[in-house]
DOFIKOL-101101 format. One record per residue: residue number from 1; residue in three letters; y, z, x of N, C-alpha, C in turn. Coordinates in pm, whole numbers. Each point is the difference from the previous one (the first is absolute). Last residue first. Layout:
REM residues N
+------+------+--------+--------+--------+--------+--------+--------+--------+--------+--------+
! tiza ! guza !    npy !    npz !    npx !   capy !   capz !   capx !    cpy !    cpz !    cpx !
+------+------+--------+--------+--------+--------+--------+--------+--------+--------+--------+
!  NUM !  ala !      Y !      Z !      X !      Y !      Z !      X !      Y !      Z !      X !
...
+------+------+--------+--------+--------+--------+--------+--------+--------+--------+--------+
***
This chain:
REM residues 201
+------+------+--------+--------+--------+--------+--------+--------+--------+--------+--------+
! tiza ! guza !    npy !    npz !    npx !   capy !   capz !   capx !    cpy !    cpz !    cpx !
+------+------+--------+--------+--------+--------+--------+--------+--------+--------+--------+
!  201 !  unk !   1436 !  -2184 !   2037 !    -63 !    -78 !    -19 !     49 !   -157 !    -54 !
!  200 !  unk !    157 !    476 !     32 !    -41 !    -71 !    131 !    -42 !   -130 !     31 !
!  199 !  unk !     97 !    296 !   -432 !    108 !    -40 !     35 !    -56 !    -99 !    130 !
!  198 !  unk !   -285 !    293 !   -117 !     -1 !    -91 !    -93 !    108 !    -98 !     23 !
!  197 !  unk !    -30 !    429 !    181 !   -103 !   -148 !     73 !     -3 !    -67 !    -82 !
!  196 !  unk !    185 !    452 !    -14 !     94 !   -129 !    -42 !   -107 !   -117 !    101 !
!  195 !  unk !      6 !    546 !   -254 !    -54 !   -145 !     82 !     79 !    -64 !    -10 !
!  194 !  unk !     76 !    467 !   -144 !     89 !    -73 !     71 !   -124 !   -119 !     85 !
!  193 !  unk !   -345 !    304 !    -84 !    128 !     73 !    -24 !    130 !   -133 !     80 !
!  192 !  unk !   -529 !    111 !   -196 !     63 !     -7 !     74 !    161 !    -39 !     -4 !
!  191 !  unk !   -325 !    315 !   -271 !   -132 !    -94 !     70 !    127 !    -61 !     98 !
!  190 !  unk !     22 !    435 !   -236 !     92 !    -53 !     51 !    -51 !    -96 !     67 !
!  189 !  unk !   -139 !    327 !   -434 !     -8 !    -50 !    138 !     61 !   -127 !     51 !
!  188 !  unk !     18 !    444 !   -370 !     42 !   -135 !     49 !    -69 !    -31 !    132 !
!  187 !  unk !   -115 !    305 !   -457 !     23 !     12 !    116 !     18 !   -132 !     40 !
!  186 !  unk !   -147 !    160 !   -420 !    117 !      9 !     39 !     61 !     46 !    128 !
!  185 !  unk !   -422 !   -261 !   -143 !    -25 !    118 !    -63 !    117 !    113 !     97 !
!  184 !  unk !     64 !   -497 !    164 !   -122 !     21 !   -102 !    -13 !    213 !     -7 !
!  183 !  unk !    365 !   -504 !    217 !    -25 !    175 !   -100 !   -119 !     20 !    -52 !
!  182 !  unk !    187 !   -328 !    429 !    -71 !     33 !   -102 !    -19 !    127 !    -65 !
!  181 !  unk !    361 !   -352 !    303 !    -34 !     88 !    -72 !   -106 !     13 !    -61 !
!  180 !  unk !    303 !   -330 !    360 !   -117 !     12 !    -85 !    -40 !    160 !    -64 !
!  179 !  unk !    448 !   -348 !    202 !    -63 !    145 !     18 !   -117 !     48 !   -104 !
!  178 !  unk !    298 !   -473 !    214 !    -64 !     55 !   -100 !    -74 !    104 !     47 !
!  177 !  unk !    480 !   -306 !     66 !   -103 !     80 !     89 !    -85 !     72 !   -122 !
!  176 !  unk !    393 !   -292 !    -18 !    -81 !    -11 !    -54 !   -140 !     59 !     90 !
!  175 !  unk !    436 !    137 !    214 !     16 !   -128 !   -120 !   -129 !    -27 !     12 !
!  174 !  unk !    -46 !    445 !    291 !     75 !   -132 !      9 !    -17 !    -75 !   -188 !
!  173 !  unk !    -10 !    515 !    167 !    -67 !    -65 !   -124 !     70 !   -126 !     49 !
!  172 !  unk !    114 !    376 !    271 !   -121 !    -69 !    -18 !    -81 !    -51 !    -70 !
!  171 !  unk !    442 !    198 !     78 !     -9 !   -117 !    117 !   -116 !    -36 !    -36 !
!  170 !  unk !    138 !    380 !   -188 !    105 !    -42 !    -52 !    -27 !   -169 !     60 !
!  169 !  unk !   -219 !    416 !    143 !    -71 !    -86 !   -181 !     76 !   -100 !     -1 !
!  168 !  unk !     16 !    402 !    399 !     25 !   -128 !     14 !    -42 !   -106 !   -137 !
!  167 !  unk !    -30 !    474 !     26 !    126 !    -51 !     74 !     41 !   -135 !    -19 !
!  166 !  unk !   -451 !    143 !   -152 !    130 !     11 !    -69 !    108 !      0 !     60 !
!  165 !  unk !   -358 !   -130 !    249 !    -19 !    -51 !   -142 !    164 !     30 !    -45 !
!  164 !  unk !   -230 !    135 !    459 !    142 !    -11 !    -87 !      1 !    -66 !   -150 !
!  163 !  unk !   -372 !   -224 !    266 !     91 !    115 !     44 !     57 !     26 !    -14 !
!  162 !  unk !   -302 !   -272 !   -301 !     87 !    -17 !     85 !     44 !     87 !     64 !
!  161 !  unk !   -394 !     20 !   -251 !     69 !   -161 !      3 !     90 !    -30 !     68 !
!  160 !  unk !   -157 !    443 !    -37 !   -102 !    -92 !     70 !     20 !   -179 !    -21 !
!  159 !  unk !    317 !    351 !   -154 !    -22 !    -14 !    159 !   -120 !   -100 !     37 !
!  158 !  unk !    -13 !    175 !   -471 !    107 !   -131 !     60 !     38 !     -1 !    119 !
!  157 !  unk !   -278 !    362 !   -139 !    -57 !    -94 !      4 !     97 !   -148 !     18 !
!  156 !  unk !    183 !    384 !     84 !   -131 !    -17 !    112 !    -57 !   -123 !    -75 !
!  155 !  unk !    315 !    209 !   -272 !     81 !    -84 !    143 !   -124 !    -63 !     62 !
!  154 !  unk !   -184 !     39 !   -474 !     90 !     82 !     77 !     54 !    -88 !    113 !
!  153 !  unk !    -33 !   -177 !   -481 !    -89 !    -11 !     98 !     91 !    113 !     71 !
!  152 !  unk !    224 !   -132 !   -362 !   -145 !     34 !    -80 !   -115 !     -6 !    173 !
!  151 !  unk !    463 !    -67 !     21 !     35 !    124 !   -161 !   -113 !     30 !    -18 !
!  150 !  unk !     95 !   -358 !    328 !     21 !    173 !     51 !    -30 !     77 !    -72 !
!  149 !  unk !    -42 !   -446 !   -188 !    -94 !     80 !    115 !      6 !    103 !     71 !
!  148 !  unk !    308 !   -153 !   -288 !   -114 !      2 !    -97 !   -111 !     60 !    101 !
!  147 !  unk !    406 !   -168 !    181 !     16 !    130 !   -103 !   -112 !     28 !    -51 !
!  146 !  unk !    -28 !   -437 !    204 !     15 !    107 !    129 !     58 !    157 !    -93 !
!  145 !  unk !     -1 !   -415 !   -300 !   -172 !     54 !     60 !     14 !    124 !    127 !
!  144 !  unk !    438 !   -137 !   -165 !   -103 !     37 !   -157 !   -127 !     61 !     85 !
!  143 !  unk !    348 !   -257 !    274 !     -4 !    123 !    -30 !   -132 !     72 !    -91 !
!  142 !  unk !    -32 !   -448 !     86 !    -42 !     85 !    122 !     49 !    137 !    -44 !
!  141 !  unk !    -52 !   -292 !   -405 !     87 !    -17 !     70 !    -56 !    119 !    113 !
!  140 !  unk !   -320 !   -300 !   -393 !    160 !     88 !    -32 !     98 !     25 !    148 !
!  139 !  unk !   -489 !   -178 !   -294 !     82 !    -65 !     84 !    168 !     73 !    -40 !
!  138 !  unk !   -559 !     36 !    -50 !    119 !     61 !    -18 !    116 !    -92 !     89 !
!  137 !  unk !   -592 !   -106 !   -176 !    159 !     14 !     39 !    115 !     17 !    -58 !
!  136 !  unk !   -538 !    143 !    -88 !    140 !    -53 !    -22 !    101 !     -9 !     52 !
!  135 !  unk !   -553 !      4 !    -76 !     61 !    -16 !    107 !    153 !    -30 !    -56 !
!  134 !  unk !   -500 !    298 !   -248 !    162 !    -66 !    -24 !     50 !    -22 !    186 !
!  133 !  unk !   -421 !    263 !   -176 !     19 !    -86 !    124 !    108 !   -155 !     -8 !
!  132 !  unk !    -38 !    352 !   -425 !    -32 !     20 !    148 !    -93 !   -150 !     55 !
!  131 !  unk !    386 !     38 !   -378 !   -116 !     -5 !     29 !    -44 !    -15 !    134 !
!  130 !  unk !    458 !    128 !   -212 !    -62 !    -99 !     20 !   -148 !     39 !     47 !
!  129 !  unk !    315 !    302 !   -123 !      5 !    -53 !    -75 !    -62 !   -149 !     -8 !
!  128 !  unk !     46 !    404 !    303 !    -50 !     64 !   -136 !    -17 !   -163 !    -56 !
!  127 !  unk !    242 !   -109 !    409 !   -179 !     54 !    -21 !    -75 !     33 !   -134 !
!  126 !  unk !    524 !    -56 !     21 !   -100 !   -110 !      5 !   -175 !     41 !     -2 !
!  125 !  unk !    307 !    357 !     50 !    -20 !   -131 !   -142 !    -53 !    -61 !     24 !
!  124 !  unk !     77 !    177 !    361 !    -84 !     95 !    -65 !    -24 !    -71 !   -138 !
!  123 !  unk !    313 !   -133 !    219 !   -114 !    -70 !    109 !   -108 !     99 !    -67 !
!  122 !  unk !    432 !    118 !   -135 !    -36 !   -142 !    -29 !   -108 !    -54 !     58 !
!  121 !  unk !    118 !    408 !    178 !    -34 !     28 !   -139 !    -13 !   -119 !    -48 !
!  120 !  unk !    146 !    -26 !    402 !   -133 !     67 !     -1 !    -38 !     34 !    -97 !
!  119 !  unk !    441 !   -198 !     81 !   -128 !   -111 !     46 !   -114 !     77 !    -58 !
!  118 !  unk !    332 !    306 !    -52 !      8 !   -138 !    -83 !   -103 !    -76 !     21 !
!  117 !  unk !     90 !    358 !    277 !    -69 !     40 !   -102 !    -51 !   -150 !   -102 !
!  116 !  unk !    271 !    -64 !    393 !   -137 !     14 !     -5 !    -97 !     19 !   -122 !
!  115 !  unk !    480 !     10 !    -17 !    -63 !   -141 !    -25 !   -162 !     14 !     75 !
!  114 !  unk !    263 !    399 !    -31 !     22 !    -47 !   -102 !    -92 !   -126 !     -7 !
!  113 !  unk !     96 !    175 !    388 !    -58 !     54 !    -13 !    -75 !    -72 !   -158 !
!  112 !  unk !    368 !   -142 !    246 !   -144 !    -41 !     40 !   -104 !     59 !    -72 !
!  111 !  unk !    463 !     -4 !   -280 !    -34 !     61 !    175 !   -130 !    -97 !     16 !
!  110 !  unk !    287 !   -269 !   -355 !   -120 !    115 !     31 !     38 !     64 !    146 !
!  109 !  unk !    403 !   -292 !   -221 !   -179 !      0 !    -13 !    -62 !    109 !     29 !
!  108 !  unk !    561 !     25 !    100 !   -109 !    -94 !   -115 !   -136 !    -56 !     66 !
!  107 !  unk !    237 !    361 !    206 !    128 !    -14 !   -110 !    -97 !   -137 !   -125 !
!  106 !  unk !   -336 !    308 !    294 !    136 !   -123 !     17 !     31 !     -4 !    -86 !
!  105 !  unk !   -342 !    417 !    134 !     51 !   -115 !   -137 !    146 !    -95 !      5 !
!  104 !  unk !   -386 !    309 !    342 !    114 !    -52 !     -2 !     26 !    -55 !    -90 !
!  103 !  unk !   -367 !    165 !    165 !     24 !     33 !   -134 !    134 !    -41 !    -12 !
!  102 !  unk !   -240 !    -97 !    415 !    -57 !    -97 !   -110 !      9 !     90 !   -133 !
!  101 !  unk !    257 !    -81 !    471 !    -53 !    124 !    -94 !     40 !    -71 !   -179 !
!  100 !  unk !      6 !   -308 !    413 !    -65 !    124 !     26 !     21 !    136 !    -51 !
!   99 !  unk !     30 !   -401 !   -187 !    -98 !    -42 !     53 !    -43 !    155 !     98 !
!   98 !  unk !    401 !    -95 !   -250 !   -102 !     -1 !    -90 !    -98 !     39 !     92 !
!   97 !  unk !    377 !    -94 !    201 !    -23 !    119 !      6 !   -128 !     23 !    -90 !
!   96 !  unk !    100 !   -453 !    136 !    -93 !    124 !     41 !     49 !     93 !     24 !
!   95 !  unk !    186 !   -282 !   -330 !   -167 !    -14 !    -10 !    -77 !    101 !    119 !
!   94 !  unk !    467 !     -4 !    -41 !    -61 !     65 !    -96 !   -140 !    -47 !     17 !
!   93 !  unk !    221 !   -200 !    302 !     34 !    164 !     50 !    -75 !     34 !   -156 !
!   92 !  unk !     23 !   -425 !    -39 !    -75 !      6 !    117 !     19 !    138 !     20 !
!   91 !  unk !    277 !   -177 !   -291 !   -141 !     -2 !    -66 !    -44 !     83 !     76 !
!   90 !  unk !    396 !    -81 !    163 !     10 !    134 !    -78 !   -121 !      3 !    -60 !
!   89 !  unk !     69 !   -353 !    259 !     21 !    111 !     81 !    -56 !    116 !    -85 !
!   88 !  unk !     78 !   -394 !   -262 !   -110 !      6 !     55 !      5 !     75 !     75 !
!   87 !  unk !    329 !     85 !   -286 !    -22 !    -83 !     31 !   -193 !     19 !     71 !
!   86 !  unk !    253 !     83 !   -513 !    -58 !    100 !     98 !    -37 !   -113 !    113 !
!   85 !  unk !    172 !    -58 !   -391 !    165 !    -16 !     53 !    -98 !     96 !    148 !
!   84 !  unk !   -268 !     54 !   -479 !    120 !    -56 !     43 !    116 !     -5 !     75 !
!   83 !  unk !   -578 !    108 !    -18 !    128 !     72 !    -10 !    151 !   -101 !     15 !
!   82 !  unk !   -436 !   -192 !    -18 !    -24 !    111 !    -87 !    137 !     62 !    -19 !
!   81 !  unk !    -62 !   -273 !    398 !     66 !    -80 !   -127 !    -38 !     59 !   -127 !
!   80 !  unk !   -316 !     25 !    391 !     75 !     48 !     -2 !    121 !   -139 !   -108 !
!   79 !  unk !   -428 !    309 !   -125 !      5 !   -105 !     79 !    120 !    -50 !     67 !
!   78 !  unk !   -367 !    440 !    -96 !     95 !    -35 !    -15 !     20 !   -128 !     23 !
!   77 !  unk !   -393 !    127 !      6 !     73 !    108 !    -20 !    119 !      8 !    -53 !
!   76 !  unk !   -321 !   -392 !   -156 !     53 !     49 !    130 !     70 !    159 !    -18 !
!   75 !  unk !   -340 !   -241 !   -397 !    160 !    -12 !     97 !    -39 !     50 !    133 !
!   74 !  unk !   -334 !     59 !   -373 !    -47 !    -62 !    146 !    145 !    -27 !     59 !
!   73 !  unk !    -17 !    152 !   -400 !    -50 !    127 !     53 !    -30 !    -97 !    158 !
!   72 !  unk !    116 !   -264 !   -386 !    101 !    102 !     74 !    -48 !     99 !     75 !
!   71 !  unk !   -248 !   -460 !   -182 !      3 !    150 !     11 !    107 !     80 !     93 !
!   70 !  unk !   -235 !   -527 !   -194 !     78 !     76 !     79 !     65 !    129 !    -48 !
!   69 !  unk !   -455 !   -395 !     18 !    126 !     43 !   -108 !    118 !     84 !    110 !
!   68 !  unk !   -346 !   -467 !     16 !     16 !    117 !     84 !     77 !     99 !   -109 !
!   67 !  unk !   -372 !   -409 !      5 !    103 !     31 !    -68 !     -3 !    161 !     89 !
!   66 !  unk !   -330 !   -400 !    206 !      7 !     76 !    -73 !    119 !     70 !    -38 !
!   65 !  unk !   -241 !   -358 !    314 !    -11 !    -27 !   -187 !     30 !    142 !    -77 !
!   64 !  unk !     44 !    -39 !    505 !   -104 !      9 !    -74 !    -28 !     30 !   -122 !
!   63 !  unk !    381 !   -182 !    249 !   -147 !    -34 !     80 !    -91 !     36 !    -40 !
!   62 !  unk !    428 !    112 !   -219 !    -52 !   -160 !    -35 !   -141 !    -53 !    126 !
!   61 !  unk !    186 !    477 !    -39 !    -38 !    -19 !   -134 !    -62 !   -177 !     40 !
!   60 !  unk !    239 !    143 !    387 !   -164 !     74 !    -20 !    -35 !    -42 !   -167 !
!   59 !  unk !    438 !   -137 !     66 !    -91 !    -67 !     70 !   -173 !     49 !     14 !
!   58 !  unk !    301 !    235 !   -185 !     29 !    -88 !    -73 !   -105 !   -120 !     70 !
!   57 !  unk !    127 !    424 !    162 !    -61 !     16 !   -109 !    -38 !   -120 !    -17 !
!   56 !  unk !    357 !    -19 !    249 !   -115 !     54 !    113 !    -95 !    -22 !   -124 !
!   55 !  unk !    420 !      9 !   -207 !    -45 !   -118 !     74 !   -152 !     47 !     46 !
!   54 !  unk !    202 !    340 !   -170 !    -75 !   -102 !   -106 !    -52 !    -97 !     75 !
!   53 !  unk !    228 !    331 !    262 !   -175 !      4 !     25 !     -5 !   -125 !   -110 !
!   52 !  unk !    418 !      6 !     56 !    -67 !    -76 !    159 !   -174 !     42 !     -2 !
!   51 !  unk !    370 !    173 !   -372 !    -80 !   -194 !    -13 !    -87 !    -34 !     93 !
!   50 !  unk !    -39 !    473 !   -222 !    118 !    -59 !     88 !    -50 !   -114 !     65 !
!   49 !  unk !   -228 !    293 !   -271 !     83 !    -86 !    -84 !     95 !    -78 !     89 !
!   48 !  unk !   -532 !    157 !    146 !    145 !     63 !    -11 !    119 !    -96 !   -101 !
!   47 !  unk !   -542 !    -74 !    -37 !     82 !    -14 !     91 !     96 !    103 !    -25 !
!   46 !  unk !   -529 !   -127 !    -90 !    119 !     72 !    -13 !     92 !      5 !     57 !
!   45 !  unk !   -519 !   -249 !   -142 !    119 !     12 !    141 !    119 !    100 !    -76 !
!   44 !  unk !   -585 !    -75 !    -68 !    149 !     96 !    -76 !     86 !    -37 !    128 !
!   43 !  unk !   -460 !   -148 !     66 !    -22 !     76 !   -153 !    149 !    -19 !    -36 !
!   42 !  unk !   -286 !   -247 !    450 !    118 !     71 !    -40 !      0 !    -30 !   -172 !
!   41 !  unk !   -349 !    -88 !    342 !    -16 !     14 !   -128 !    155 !     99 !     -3 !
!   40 !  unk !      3 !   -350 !    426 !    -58 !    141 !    -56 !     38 !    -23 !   -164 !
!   39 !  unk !    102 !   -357 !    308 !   -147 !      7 !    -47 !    -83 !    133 !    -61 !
!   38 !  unk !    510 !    -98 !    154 !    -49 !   -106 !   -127 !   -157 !     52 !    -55 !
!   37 !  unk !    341 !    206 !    254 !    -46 !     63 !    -92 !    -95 !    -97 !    -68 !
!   36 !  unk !    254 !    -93 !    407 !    -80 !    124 !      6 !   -106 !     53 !   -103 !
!   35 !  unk !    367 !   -330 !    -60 !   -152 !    -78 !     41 !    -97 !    103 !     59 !
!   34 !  unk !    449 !    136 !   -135 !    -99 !    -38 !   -111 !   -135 !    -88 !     65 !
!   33 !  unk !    242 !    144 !    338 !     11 !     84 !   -108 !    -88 !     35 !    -98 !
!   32 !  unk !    249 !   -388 !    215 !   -124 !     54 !    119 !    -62 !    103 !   -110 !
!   31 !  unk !    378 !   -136 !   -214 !    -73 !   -124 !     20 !   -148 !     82 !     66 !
!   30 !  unk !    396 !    238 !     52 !    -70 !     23 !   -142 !    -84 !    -47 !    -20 !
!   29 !  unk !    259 !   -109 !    374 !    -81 !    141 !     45 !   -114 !     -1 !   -159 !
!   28 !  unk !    320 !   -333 !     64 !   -122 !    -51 !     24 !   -120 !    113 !     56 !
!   27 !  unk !    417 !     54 !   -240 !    -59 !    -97 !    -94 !   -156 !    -10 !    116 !
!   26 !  unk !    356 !    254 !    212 !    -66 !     33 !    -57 !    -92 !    -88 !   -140 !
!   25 !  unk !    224 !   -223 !    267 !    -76 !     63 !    115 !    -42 !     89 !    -89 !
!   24 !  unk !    396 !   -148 !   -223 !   -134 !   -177 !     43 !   -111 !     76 !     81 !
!   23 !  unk !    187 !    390 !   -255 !    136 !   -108 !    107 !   -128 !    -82 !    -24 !
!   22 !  unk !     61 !    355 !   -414 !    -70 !      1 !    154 !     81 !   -166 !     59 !
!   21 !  unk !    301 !    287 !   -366 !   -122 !    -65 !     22 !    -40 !     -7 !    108 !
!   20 !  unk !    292 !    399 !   -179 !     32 !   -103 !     55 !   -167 !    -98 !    -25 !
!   19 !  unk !    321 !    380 !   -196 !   -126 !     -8 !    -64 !     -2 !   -147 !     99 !
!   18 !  unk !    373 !    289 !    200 !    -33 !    -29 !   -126 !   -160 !    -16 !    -37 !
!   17 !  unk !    331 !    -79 !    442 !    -18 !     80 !    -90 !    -40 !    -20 !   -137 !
!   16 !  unk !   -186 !   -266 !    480 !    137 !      0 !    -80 !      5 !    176 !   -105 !
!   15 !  unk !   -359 !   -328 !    330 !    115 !    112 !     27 !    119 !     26 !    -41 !
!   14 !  unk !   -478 !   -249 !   -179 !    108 !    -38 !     21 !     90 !    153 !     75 !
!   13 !  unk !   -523 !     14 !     21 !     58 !    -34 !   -127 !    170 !    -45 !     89 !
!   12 !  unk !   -569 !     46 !     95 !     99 !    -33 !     26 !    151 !    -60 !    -63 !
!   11 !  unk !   -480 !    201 !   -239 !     27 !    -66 !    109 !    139 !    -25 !     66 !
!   10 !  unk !   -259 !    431 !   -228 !     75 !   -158 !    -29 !     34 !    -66 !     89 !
!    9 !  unk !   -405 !    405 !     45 !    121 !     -8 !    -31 !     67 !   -146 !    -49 !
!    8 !  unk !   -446 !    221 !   -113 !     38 !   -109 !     19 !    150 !     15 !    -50 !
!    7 !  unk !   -468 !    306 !    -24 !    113 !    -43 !    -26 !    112 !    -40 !    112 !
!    6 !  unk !   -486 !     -2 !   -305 !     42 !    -40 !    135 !    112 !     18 !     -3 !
!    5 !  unk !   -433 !    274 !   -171 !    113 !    -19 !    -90 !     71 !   -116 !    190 !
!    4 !  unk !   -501 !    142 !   -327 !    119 !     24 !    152 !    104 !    -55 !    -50 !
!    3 !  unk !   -377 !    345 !   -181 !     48 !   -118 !    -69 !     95 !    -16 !    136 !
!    2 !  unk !   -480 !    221 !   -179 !     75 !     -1 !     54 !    117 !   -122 !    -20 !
!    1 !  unk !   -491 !    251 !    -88 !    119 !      0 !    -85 !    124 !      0 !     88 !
+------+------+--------+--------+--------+--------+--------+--------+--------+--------+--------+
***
C-alpha cells in the first residue's frame, strides 16, 4: 500500500516580476521532462497555479495523454510581485530571512514553516484519496519542496543528500529537477532527490 509522488520543480522561467512564463530553454527543460514521464503508469499530474509550473504541467499532461488540475496549496512561499512596489533586493532579504527562521511570517505568503505543513498535508490528500500504488506528479516550485523536506525528514537524514542541507536548500532544487517520493503506511521515503539526467540527454 503505497503511493509515489514526483515532485517536479518548473522549468526555467522569465526574470521578471510577477506570474512570469518559462523562457525557449525552459520549453526545452519541460519537453526533456515529460519524456521522463512518458513510459511510466503516471495516475494524477498537479500543478501550482502559477503560469511557469502550468506551462511545465502542460507539456507533461500532452506526453502522456493526460489532464492536469491545479491546487493552491502547491504555490510558492512567496512570489516576488505578491507585495506591491516590493523590489527584488527586498524579495531576496525576505525570502531568506524566511529560510532561516522557518516561523518567520512575511509581510505576504507563508513562513517556511507554514508552506511545509502545506505541501505535507496536501500530499497526505492525495494518498488517502487515490489508490494505492498511485504515481502522481507534483509540479510546483524549489522553495515549496526544500520546506516540505526539512518539515518532514530530519537534518541527518537530508545531510545524506547533501551537506548542510538546510543552510544551504535555497541552491538545490535546479529548473525541472525531479525528486522522487514514496509514502506507504505514513512514512516517507526519500527514493532520489533533485534529478536532473533527464535534462542530459
Amino acid at each position: 500500500m503505497s503511493t509515489t509522488f514526483f515532485l517536479v520543480r518548473h522549468a526555467i522561467k522569465e526574470m521578471a516580476i510577477g506570474d512570469v512564463p518559462i523562457t525557449p530553454k525552459g520549453i526545452l527543460q519541460a519537453q526533456a521532462t515529460a519524456r521522463r514521464f512518458y513510459n511510466l503508469p503516471i495516475t494524477t499530474i498537479v500543478t501550482s497555479p502559477l503560469r511557469r509550473a502550468k506551462e511545465t504541467a502542460t507539456y507533461i499532461a500532452l506526453k502522456t495523454k493526460l489532464t492536469f488540475y491545479e491546487d493552491s496549496r502547491l504555490r510558492e512561499r512567496a512570489n516576488w510581485g505578491d507585495l506591491p512596489e516590493q523590489t527584488f533586493d527586498e524579495f531576496v532579504a525576505m525570502w531568506e530571512r524566511c529560510t532561516r527562521d522557518r516561523d518567520y511570517i512575511p509581510p505576504v505568503g507563508d513562513s517556511a514553516q507554514q508552506a511545509g505543513e502545506r505541501l505535507s498535508s496536501f500530499l497526505l490528500e492525495l494518498a488517502m484519496k487515490h489508490p494505492s500504488e498511485s504515481n502522481i506528479v507534483i509540479v510546483t516550485h524549489g522553495g515549496l519542496i526544500t520546506d516540505f523536506l526539512v518539515h518532514t525528514f530530519s537534518e541527518n537524514q537530508l545531510n545524506v543528500r547533501h551537506p548542510d542541507f538546510v543552510s544551504v536548500q535555497s541552491d538545490l532544487i535546479p529548473e525541472c529537477s525531479i525528486t522522487k517520493l514514496i509514502y506507504e503506511n505514513g512514512n516517507y521515503k526519500l527514493d532520489f532527490f533533485a534529478s536532473v539526467e533527464h535534462l542530459k540527454s
